[in-house]
C-alpha positions as CSV (number, residue, x, y, z in Angstrom):
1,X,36.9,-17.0,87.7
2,X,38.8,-16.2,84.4
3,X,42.4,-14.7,85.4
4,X,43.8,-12.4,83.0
5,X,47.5,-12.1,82.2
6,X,48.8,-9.6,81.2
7,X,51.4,-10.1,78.6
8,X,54.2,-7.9,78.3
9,X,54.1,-6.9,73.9
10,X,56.6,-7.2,71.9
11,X,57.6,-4.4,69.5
12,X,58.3,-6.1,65.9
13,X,61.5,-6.5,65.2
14,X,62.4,-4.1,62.4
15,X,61.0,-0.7,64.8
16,X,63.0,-1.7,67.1
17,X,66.5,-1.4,64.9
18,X,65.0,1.5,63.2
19,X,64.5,3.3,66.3
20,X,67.7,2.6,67.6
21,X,69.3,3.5,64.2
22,X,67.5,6.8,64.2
23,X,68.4,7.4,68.0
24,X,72.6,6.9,67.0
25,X,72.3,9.3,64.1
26,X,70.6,11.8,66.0
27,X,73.1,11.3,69.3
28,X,75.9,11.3,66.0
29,X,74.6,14.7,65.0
30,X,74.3,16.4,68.3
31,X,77.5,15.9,69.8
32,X,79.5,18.3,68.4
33,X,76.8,21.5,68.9
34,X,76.0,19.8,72.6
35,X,79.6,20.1,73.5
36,X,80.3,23.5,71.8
37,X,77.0,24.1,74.2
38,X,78.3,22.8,77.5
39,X,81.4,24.0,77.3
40,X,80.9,27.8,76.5
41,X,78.2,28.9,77.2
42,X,76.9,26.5,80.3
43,X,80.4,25.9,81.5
44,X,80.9,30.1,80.5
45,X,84.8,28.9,78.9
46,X,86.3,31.1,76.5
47,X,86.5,30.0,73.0
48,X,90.0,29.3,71.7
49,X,91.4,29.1,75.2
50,X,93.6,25.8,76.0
51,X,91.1,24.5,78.9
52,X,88.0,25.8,76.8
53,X,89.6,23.6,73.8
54,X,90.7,20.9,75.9
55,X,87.3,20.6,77.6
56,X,85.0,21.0,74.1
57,X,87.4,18.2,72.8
58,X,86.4,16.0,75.8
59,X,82.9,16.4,75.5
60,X,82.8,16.1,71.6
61,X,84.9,12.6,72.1
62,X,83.1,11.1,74.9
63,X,80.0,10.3,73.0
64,X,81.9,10.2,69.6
65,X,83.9,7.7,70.7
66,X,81.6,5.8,72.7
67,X,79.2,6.0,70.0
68,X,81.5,5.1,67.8
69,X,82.2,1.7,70.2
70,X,78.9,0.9,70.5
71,X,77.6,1.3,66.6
72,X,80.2,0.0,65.2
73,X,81.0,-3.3,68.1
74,X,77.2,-4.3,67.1
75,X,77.1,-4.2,63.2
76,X,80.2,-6.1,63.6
77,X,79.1,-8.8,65.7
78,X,75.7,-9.4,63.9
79,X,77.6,-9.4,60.4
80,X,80.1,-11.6,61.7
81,X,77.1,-14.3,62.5
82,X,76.4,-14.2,58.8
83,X,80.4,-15.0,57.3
84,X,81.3,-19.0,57.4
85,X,84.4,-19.4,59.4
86,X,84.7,-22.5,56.7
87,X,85.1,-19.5,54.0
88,X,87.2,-17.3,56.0
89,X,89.6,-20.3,56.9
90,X,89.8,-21.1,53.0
91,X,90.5,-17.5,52.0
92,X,93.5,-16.6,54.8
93,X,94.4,-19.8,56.9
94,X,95.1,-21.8,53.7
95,X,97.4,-19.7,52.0
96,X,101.6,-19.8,53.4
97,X,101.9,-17.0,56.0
98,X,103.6,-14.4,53.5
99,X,100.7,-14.8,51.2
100,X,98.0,-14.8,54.2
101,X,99.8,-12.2,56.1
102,X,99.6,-10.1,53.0
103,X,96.3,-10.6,52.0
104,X,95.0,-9.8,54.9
105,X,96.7,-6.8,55.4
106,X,95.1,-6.0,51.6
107,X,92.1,-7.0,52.9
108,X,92.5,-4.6,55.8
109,X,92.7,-1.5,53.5
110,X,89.3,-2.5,51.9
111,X,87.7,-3.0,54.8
112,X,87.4,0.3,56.9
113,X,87.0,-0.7,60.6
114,X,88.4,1.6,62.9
115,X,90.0,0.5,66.2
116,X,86.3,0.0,67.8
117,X,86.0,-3.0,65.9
118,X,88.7,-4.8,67.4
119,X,87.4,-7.1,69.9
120,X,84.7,-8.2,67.5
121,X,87.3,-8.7,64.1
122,X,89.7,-10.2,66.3
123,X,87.3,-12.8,68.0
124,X,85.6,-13.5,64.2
125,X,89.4,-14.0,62.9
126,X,90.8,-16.7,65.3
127,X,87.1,-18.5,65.2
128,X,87.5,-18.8,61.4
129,X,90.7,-20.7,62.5
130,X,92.8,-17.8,61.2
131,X,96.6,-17.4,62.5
132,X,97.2,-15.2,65.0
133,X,100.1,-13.1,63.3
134,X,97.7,-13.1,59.8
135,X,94.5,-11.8,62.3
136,X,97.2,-9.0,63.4
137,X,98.5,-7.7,60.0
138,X,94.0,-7.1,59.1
139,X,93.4,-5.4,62.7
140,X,96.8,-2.8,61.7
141,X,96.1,-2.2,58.1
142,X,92.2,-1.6,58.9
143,X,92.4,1.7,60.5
144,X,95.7,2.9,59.5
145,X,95.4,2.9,55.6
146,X,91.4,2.2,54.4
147,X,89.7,3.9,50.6
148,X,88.6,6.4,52.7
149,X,92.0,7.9,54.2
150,X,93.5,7.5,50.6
151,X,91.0,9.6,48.8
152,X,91.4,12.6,51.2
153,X,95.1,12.2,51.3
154,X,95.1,12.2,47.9
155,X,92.7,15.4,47.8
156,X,94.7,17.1,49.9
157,X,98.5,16.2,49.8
158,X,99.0,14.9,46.3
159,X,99.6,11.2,44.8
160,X,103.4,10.6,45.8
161,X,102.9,11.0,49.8
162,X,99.6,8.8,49.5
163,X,101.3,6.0,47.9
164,X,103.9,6.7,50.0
165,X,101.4,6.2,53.1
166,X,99.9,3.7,51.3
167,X,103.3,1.4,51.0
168,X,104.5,2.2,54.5
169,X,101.3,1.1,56.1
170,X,100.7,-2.0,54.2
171,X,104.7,-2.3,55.2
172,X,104.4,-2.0,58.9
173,X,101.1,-4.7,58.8
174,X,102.7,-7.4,56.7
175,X,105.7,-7.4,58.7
176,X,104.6,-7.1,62.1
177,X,102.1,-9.6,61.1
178,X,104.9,-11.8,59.9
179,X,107.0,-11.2,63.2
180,X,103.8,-11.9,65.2
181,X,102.9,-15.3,63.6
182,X,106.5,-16.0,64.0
183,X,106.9,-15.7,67.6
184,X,103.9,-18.3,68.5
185,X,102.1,-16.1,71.1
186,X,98.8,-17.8,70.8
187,X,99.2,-18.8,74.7
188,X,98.9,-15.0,75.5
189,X,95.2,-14.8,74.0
190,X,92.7,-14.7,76.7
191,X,91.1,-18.3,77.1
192,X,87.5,-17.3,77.0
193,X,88.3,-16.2,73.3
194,X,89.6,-20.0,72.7
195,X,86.6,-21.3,74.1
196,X,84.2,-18.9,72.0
197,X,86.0,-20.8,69.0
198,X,85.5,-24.1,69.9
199,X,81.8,-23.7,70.7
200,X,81.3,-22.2,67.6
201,X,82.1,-25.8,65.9
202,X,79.4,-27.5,68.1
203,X,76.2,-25.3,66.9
204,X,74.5,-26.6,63.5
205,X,71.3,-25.1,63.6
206,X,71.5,-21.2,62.1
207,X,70.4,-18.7,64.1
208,X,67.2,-16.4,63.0
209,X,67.6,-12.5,62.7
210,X,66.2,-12.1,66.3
211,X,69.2,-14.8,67.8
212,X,71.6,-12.7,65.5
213,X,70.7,-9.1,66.8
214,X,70.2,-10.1,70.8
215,X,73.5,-11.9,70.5
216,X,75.3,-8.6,68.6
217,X,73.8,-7.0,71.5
218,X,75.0,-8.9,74.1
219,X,78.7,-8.5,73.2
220,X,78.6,-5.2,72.4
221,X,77.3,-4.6,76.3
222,X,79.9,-6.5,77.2
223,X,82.3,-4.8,75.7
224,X,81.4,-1.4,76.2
225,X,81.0,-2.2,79.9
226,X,84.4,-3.3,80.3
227,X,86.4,-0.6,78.5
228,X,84.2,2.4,79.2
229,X,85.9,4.3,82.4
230,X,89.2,3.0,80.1
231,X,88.4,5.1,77.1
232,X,87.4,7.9,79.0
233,X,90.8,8.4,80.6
234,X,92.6,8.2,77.5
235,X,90.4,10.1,76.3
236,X,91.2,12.8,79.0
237,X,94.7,12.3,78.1
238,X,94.1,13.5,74.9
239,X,92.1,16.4,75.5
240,X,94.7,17.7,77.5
241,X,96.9,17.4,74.7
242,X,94.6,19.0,72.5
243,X,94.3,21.9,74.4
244,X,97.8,22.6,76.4
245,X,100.0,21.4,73.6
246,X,100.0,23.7,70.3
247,X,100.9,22.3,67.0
248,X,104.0,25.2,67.2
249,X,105.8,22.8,69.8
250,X,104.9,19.7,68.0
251,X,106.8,21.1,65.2
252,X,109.5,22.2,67.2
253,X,109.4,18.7,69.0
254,X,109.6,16.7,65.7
255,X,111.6,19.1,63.7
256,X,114.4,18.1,61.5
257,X,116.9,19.5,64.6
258,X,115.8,16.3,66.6
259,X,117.6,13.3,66.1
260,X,114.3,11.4,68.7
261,X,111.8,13.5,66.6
262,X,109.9,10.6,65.4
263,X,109.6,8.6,68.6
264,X,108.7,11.9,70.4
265,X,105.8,11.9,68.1
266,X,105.1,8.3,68.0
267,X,104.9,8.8,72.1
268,X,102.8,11.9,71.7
269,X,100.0,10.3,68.8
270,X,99.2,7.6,71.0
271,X,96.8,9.1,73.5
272,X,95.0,10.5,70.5
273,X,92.3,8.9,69.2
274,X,90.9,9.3,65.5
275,X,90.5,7.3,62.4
276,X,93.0,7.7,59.5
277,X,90.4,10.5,57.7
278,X,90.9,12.7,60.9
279,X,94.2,12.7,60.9
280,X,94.5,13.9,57.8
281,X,94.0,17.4,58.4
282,X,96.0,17.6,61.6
283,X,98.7,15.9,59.0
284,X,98.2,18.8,56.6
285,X,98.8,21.5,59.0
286,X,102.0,20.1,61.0
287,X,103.3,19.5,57.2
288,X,102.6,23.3,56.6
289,X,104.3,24.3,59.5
290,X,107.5,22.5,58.3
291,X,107.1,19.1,59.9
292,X,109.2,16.2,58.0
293,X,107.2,14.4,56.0
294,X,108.6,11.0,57.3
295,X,108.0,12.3,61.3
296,X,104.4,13.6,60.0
297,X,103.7,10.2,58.7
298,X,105.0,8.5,61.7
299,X,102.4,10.8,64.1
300,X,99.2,9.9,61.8
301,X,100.6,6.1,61.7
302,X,100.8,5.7,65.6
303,X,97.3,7.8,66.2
304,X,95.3,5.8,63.8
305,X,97.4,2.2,64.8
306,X,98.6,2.3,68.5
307,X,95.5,4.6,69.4
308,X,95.4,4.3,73.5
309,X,91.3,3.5,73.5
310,X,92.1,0.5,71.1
311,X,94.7,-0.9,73.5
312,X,92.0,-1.0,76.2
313,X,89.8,-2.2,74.0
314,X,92.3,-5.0,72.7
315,X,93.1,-5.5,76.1
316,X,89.9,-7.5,76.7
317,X,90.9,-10.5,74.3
318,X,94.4,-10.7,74.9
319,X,96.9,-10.5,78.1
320,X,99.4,-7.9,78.9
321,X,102.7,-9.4,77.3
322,X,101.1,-9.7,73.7
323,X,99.7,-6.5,73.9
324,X,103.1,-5.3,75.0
325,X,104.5,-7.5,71.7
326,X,101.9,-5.8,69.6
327,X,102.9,-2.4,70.3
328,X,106.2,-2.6,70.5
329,X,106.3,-4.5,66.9
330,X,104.2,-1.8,65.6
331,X,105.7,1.0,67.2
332,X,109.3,0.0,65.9
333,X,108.2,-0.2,62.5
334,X,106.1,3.1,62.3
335,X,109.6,4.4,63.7
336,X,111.7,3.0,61.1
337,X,109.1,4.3,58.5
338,X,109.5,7.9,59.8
339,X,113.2,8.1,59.2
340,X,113.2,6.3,56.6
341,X,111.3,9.1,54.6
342,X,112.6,11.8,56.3
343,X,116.0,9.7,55.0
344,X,114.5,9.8,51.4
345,X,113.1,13.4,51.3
346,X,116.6,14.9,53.0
């Protein structure tokens, strides 16, 4: 008797990332008009109210954000697979740390990963042998100042305050990566992260496509698993901002009157969450209003940079004290940027 297995097919390789490429863009494309959708006329909220804003912003920046995560988490892992840590460890761990630091902080602006890339860059930069403080200075100068940002700054606010962002973000990543390296914090890196590292060394044999793509897709469920409910609340946090807090009081928070302008906004940008090109016209408006241009620079530094989803998400390769370092260092120097310009534009 002839026994007939049934074999499970296989779909070739290249349908199967053009259908979830295709799937992405068309989830990309739908969230805004799905959440306009749910939140006025399923949820029946009234258009330019503070909970109908609040709630449209939630349901736009759920999936955006966790789109966002996802997309950007796996082309990050399978390019990664691709880059020699030999090459990477030549090009930043073999300069002095002033040279590295700053390099990779050029680098950074270059390269325009937003704070969904963290894990992944972070990971990729200590397994290339990379210093910790020189792996920091890339992960702030990537989403706070990238081509992108610089051309619509430029478009929209003229050359002096782009350079001026330009100089003060490069500023903050060179020397809090400097400060970092400095402080020898390596201990405070989770361990599974160490022993990624060291089994990278032992493998010789190069992975096909199909290895590369399962394994990008294995970390990016990992990721997304853990920091999921995470992004979400401060997600919630910011919608609430959003919609209950009008740009009026944020002027009248960071106005020129308040000697803690600039820390009050520091606090307030962190439960945002947006790249550096979204910021920009948030930026534009509080400027219009009156805004110092040091405080306004201060708000769009610590929304792109100290972002609340990319400290959960940075959470998951590093323990609660060098986060804490992290922030802090970053934090103080996007505060001493704010009055510094306001300083230089009084």
């Amino acid at each position: 008797m002839t026994t007939l297995v049934a074999r499970r097919v296989q779909p070739p390789l290249w349908l199967v990332v053009l259908a979830s490429s295709a799937l992405w863009l068309v989830a990309w494309f739908l969230a805004l008009p799905a959440s306009i959708w749910l939140a006025f006329d399923v949820l029946g909220l009234e258009p330019g109210s503070q909970l109908g804003e609040a709630v449209a912003f939630f349901l736009y920046d759920v999936p955006k954000v966790l789109l966002l995560l996802t997309g950007i988490v796996t082309l990050v892992s399978f390019l990664r697979s691709f880059v020699s840590p030999e090459r990477v460890r030549q090009a930043l761990a073999g300069r002095n740390a002033v040279a590295g630091t700053a390099a990779a902080a050029g680098f950074g602006v270059i390269t325009p990963f937003c704070s969904c890339s963290a894990v992944p860059l972070f990971i990729g930069f200590l397994e290339a042998g990379v210093p910790l403080g020189v792996t920091f200075a890339f992960l702030i100068a990537s989403p706070m100042v990238n081509e992108v940002a610089i051309v619509l700054l430029w478009g929209l606010v003229g050359p002096q305050l782009t350079i001026a962002y330009m100089v003060a973000g490069l500023t903050v990543a060179i020397v809090a990566g400097l400060v970092i390296g400095r402080l020898g914090l390596e201990r405070y890196v989770e361990d599974y992260v160490w022993k990624i590292r060291a089994g990278s060394a032992i493998s010789e044999v190069p992975p096909t496509m199909q290895d590369r793509l399962r394994d990008a897709w294995r970390s990016t469920r990992d990721i997304v698993g853990r920091v999921w409910p995470y992004v979400i609340v401060g997600i919630g946090i910011g919608a609430f901002i959003h919609g209950f807090v009008p740009t009026e009081l944020v002027v009248q928070i960071g106005g020129s009157g308040n000697p803690l302008a600039v820390p009050a906004l520091v606090a307030l940008g962190v439960p945002l969450y947006s790249n550096a090109a979204g910021t920009i016209p948030i930026v534009e408006a509080l400027l219009g209003k009156g805004l110092p241009v040091g405080t306004a620079l201060a708000f769009m530094m610590s929304i792109t940079a100290l972002s609340l989803p990319e400290m959960v998400i940075l959470r998951k390769v590093m323990r609660p004290r060098l986060l804490a370092v992290f922030a802090g260092i970053v934090a103080a120097g996007i505060i001493v940027i704010g009055y510094l310009f306001n300083w230089l534009a009084a």
